[in-house]
C-alpha positions in Angstrom: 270.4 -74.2 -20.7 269.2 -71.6 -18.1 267.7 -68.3 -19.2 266.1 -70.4 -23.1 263.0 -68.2 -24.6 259.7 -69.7 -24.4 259.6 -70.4 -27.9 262.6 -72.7 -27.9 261.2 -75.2 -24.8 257.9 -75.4 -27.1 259.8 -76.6 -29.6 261.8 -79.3 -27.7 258.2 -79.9 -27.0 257.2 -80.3 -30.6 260.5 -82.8 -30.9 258.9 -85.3 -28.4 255.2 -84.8 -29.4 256.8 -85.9 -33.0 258.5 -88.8 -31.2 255.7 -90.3 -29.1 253.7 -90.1 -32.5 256.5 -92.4 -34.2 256.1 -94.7 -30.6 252.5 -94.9 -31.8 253.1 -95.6 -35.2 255.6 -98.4 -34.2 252.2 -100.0 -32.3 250.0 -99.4 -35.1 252.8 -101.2 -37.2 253.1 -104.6 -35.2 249.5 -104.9 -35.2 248.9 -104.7 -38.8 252.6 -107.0 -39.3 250.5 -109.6 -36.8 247.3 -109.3 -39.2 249.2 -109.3 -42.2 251.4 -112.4 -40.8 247.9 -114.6 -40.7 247.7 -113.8 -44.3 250.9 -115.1 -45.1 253.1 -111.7 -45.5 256.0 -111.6 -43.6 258.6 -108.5 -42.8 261.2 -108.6 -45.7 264.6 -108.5 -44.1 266.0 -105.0 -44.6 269.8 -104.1 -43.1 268.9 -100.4 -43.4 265.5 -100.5 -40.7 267.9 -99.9 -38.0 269.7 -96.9 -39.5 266.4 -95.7 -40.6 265.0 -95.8 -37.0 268.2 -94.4 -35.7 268.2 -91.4 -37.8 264.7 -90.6 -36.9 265.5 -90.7 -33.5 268.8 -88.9 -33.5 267.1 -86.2 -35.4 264.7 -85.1 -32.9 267.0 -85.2 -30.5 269.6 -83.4 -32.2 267.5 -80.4 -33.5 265.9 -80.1 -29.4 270.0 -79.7 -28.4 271.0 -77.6 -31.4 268.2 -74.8 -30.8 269.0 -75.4 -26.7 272.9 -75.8 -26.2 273.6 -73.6 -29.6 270.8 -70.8 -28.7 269.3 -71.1 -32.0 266.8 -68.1 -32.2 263.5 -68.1 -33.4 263.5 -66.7 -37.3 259.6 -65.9 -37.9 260.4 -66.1 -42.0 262.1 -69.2 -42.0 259.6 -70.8 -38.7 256.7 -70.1 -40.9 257.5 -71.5 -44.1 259.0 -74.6 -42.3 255.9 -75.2 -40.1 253.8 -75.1 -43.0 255.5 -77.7 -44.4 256.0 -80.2 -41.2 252.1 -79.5 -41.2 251.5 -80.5 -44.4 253.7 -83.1 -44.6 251.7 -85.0 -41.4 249.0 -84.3 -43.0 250.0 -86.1 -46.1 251.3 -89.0 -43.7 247.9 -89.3 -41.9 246.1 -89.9 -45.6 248.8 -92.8 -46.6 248.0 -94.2 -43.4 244.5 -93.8 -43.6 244.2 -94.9 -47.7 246.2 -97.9 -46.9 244.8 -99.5 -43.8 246.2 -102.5 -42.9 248.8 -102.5 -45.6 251.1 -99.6 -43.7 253.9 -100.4 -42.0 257.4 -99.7 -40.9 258.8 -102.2 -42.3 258.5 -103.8 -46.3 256.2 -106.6 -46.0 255.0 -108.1 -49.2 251.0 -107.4 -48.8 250.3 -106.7 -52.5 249.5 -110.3 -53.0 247.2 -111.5 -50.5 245.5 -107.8 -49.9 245.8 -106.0 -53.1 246.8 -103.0 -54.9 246.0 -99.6 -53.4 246.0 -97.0 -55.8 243.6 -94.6 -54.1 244.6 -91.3 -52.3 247.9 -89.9 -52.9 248.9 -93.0 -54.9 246.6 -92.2 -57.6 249.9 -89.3 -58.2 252.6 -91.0 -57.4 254.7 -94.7 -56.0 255.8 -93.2 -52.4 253.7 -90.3 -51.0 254.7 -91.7 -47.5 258.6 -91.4 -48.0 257.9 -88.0 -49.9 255.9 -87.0 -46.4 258.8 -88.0 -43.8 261.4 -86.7 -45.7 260.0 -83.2 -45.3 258.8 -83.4 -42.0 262.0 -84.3 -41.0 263.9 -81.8 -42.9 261.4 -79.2 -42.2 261.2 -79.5 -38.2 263.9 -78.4 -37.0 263.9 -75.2 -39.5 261.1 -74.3 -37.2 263.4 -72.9 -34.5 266.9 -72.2 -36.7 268.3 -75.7 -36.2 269.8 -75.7 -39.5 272.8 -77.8 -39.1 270.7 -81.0 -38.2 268.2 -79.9 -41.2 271.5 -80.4 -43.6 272.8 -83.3 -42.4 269.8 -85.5 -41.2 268.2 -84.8 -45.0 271.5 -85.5 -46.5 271.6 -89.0 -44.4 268.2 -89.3 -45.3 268.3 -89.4 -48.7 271.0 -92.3 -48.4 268.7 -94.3 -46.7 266.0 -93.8 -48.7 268.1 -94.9 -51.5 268.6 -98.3 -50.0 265.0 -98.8 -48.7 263.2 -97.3 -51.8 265.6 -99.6 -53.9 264.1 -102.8 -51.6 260.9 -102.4 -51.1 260.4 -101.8 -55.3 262.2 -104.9 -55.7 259.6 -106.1 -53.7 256.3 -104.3 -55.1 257.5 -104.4 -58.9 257.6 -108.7 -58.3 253.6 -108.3 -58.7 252.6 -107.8 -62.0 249.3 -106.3 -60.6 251.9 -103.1 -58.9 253.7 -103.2 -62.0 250.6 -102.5 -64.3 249.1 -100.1 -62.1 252.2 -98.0 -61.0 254.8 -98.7 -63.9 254.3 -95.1 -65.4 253.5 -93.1 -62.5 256.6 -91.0 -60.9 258.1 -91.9 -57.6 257.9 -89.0 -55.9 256.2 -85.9 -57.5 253.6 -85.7 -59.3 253.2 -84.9 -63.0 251.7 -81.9 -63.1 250.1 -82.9 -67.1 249.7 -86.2 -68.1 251.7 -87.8 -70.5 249.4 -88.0 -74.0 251.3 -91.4 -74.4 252.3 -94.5 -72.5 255.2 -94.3 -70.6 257.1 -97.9 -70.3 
């Protein structure tokens, strides 16, 4: 790995910077489970968290090795369209974080019912901004230095994830009529771009 451009040791960098942040947000996460838990809202038990966390992980470390032991070179019209959307997608991730306070978390915890609703910030558009956010960070990063081989098959393992844990955690929401009422007709993922002139069931 002797003789690697600057560009592609600032990206490893990126990789771990992206990491430590998910350390972080694994912190910020046990400390709201242990407020939530003296509300009464417990972790739902989810078989796919560990996958989830491994993919993550496995991820960012296998778009630093592609672009390292594969020499991946730096593509400024493919680096710039794909850091503009890892910046926007964190960006997105910091306001479901910061709209839902103590409700975010890692893991599906039913916190509709002793908390509330939230239906401010990007939920006002649609049911999961956050798993919209991920998803293209993920799949975005490592386009940033030409690691297109882990861009393919992390999204394409990510999407079958997020088929299991979206599936669970509605299961979970939709069980409160309050969710129901408030986020029965709005889309999943993207937004409507005009409003429906009726009622959607």
């Amino acid at each position: 790995m002797t003789g690697q451009p600057t560009s592609a040791w600032i990206f490893v960098a990126l990789c771990a910077t992206v990491g430590v942040c998910r350390l972080l947000e694994m912190a910020l996460s046990r400390r709201h489970q242990r407020a939530l838990a003296g509300r009464g809202a417990a972790p739902i038990p989810e078989p796919v968290f560990g996958a989830m966390v491994a993919l993550h992980t496995g991820i960012l470390l296998s778009a630093a090795l592609e672009v390292l032991l594969l020499r991946r070179p730096l593509v400024i019209a493919l680096a710039v369209p794909a850091l503009v959307l890892f910046v926007l997608a964190n960006v997105l991730r910091f306001w479901v974080i910061a709209t839902l306070g103590v409700h975010w978390n890692v893991r599906v915890v039913r916190s509709t019912q002793p908390l509330g609703v939230v239906t401010s910030g990007p939920y006002r558009y649609v049911r999961h901004p956050n798993y919209v956010a991920v998803f293209v960070e993920l799949a975005a990063l490592p386009l940033i230095h030409g690691a297109y081989v882990t861009a393919a098959i992390g999204s394409l393992l990510h999407l079958l994830i997020l088929r299991r844990r979206v599936a669970l955690e509605e299961s979970v929401l939709f069980a409160d009529e309050a969710y129901g009422r408030a986020f029965g007709a709005k889309p999943r993922f993207i937004p409507r771009l005009v409003r429906a002139p009726w009622p959607m069931s």
